[in-house]
Structures are given as C-alpha cells and as structure tokens.
DODREN-226513 format. One line per 4 residues: for each residue z, x, y of N, C-alpha, C. Coordinates in steps of 0.05 Angstrom, whole numbers, plus 5000, padded with zeros to 4 digits. Each point is the difference from the previous one (the first is absolute). Layout:
<dolos>
Z X Y Z X Y Z X Y  ...;
</dolos>
This chain:
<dolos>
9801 2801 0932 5010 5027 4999 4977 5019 4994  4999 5020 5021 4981 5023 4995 5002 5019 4980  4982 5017 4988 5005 5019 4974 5024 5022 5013  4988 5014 5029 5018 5007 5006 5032 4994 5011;
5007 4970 4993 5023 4993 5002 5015 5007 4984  4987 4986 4971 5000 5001 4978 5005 5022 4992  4989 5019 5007 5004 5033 4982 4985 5000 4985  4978 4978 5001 4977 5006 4981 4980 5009 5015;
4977 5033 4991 4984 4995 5010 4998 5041 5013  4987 5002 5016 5008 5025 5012 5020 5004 5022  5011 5024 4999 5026 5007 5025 4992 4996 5019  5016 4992 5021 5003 4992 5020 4990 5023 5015;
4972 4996 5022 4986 5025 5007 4972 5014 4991  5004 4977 4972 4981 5026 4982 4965 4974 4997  4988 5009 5013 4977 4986 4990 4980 5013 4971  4990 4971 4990 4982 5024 4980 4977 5016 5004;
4997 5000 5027 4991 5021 5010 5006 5023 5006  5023 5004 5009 5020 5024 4995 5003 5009 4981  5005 4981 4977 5006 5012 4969 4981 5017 4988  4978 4992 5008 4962 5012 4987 5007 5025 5018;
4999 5004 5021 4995 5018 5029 5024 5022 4996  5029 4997 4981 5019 5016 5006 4994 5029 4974  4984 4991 4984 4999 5029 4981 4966 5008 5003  5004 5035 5011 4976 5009 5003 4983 5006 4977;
5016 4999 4976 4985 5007 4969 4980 4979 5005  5012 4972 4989 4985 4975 5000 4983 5006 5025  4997 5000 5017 4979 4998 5024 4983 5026 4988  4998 5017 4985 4980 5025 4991 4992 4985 4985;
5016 4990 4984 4983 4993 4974 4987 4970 5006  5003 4984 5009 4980 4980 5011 4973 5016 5011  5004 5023 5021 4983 4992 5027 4976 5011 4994  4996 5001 4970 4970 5015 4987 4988 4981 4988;
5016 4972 4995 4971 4984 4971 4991 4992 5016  4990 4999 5022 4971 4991 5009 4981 5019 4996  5007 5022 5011 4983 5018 4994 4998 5011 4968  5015 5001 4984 5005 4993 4968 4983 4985 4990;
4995 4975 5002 4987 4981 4993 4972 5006 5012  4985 5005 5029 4982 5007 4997 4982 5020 4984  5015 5016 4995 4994 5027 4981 4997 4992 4971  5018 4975 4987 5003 4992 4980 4971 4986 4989;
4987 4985 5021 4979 4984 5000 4988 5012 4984  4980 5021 5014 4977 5011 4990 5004 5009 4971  5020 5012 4995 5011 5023 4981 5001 4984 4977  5015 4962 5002 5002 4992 4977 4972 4993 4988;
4983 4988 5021 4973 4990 5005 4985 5014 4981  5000 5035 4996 4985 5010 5000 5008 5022 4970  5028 4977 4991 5013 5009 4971 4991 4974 4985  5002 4980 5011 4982 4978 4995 4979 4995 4988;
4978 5015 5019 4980 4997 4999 4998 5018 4973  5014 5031 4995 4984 5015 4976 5001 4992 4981  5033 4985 4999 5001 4987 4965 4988 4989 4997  4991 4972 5027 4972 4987 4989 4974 5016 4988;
4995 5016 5015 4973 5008 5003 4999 5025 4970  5029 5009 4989 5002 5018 4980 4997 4970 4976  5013 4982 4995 5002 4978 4982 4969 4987 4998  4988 5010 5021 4963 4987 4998 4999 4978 5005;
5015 4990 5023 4996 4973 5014 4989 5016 5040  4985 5017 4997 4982 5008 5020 5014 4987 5028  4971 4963 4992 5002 4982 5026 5023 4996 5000  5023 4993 4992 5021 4986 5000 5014 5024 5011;
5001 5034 5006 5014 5016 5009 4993 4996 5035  4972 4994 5003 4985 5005 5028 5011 4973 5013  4998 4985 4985 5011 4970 5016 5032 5011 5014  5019 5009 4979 5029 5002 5001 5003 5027 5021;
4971 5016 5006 5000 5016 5023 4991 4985 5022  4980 4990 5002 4995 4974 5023 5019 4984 5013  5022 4988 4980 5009 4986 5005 5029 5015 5019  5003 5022 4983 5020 5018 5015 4996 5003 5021;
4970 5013 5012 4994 5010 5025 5003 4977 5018  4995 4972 4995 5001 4979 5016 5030 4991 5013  5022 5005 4971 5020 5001 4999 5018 5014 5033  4982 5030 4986 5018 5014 5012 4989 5000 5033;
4979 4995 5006 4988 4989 5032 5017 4967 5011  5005 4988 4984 5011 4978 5001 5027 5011 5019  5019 5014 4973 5022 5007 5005 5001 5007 5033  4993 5025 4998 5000 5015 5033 4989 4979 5012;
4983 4979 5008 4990 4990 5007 5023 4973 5024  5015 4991 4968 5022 4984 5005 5025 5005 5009  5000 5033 4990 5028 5017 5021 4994 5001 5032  4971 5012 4994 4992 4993 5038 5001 4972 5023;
4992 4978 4970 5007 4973 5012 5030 4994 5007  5020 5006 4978 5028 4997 5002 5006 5006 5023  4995 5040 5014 5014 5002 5022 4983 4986 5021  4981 4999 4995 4992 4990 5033 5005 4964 5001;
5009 4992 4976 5014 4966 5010 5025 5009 5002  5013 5022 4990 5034 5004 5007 4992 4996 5030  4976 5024 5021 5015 5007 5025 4983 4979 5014  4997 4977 4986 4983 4973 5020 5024 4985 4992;
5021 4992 4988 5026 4990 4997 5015 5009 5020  5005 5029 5001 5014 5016 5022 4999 5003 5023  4972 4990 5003 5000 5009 5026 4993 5022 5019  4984 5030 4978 5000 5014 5010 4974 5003 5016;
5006 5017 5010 4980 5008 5034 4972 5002 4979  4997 5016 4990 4968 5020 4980 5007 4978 4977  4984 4979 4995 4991 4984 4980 4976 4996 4992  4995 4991 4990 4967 4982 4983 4993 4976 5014;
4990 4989 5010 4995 4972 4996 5001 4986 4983  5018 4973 5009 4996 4981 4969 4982 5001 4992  4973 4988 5006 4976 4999 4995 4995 5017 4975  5002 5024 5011 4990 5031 4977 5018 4997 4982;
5030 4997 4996 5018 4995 4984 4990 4984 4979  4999 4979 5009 4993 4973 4982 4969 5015 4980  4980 5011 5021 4973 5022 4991 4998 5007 4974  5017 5024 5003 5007 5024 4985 5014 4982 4964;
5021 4985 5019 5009 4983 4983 4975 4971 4972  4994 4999 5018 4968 4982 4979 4984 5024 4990  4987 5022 5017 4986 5014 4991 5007 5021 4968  5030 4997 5001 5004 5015 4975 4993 4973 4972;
5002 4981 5006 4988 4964 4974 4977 5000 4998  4984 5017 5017 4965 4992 5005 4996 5028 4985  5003 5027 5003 5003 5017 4988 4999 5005 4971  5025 4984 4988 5001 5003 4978 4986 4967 4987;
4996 4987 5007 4980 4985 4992 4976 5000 4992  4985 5021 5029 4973 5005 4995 4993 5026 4978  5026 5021 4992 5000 5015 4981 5001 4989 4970  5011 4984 5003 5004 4980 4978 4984 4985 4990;
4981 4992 5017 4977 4979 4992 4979 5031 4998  4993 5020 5006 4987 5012 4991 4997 5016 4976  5029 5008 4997 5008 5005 4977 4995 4980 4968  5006 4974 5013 4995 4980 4982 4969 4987 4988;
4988 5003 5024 4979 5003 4988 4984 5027 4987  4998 5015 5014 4988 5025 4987 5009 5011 4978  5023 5002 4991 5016 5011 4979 5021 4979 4991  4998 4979 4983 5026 4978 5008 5016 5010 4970;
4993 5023 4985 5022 5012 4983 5024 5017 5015  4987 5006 5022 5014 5031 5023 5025 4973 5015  4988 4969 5001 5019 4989 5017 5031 4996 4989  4996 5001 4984 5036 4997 4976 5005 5033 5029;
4995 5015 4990 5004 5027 5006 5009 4996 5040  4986 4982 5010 4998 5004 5026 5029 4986 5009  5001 4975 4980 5030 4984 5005 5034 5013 4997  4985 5024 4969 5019 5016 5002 5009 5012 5023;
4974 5022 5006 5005 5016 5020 5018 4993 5022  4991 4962 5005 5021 4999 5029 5027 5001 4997  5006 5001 4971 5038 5004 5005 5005 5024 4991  4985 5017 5009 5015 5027 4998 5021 5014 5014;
4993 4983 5033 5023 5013 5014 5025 4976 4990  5003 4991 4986 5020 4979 4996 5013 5012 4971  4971 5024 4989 5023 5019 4985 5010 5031 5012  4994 5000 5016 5000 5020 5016 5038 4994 5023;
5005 4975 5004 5014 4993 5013 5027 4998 4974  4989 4991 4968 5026 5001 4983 5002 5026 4988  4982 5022 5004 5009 5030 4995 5014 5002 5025  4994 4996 5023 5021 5013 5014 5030 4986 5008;
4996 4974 4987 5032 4987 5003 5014 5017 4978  4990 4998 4973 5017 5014 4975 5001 5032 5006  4987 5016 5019 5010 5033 5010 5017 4992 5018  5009 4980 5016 5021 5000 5017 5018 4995 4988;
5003 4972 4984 5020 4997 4980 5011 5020 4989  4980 5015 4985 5017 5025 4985 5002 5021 5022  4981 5005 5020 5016 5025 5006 5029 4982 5016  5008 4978 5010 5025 4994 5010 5021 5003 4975;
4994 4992 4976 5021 5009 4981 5006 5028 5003  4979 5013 4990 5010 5034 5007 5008 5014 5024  5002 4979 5022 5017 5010 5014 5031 4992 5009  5004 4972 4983 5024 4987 4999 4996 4979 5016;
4989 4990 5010 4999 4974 5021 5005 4970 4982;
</dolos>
C-alpha cells in the first residue's frame, strides 16, 4: 500500500515541490542566502581577525584572514564547480568540459594546500589562525540559517 493510499503523506496532486514553489514569501526569503552568505564571509573574517589582532594574538588574526580569503575563493570557486557539473548532468548545450570540471575541482585542494604549507612554515603560530579561517564560511552559513529561522518565526511560517 502506497502513502498516498494510505492517506499518509502529501495530497493527492501535491508534490513537495509544489509545496516549497506555492508561497512567494518563502521563495523572497530563501532567494538571497547565497548572496547573504557571500557578504557574510569577509565581514565575519574581518571581526575575527580584530578581536584577534585587538587581544594581541597579531599572527594568529592574519592566519584566520588567510585562511578566510582561501575559504572564501574556495567557496565561489565550488559554486562555479556545482553549476557547471549540474549542466554536464543535464545536458545542457553551453557547458564546461569534464576535464576542466574535474580542474577547477582539484585546483581548489592544491590551493589551499600550498597556502597552508606556506603559512606553516613561515609563521606556524599564524597556522592555528589559517585552520580557523577555513570555517568561516561554515559560520557564515549558521548566521544565515538562524536569520531565516527567526526571520520565518516573525513572519509566522
């Protein structure tokens, strides 16, 4: 027996795609944290960095800016990879080559590798700082889940 036999499940008709797609609030308030979160990057990176650098841990502020900037080239880096393996899945006409896909895709591990081993040697107090830095957009992504959260309470959802 199916859910929709059952009566368990969504109405008959209704995909949960429909369900996401039928209120235009929710579609405003999604269709910005990408661009949210980019903005977030730098900004936390660089609130980051002063308390370090105000508390007198200097290297340890420059690493956690290093590590941001890598971060945040990473990020865009991997949104550019995402769509262009979405439209090599799809099928579409204007794609990438696998080849470059797969590219772009290694070139962001070699990147932050070779920042990392430089960092580590030349300054290896700044590298605590540089490991930070790389999960900034990973706080940058839980500021902007908890502003959706709340702004969806304040709007009743």
């Amino acid at each position: 027996m199916s859910d929709s036999e059952s009566g368990v499940g969504l109405p008959e008709g209704n995909s949960a795609q429909e369900n996401t797609r039928s209120d235009p609030t929710a579609d405003t308030l999604f269709s910005d944290s990408l661009r949210h979160i980019e903005r977030l990057i730098p900004v936390l990176a660089i609130v980051l960095g002063a308390v370090l650098a105000g508390r007198g841990y200097w290297r340890v502020a420059l690493g956690v800016l290093a590590g941001a900037a890598v971060a945040y080239v990473n990020f865009h880096w991997l949104k550019s990879t995402v769509m262009a393996l979405a439209e090599v899945i799809t099928g579409s006409e204007e794609h990438a080559s696998r080849p470059s896909v797969v590219l772009r895709f290694l070139t962001r591990f070699v990147l932050i590798a070779l920042v990392a081993y430089g960092i580590l040697v030349s300054y290896p107090a700044a590298f605590r700082g540089f490991l930070g830095g790389l999960f900034v957009p990973v706080l940058a992504i839980f500021v902007e889940a908890a502003y959706i959260v709340l702004a969806s309470i304040r709007r009743g959802f």
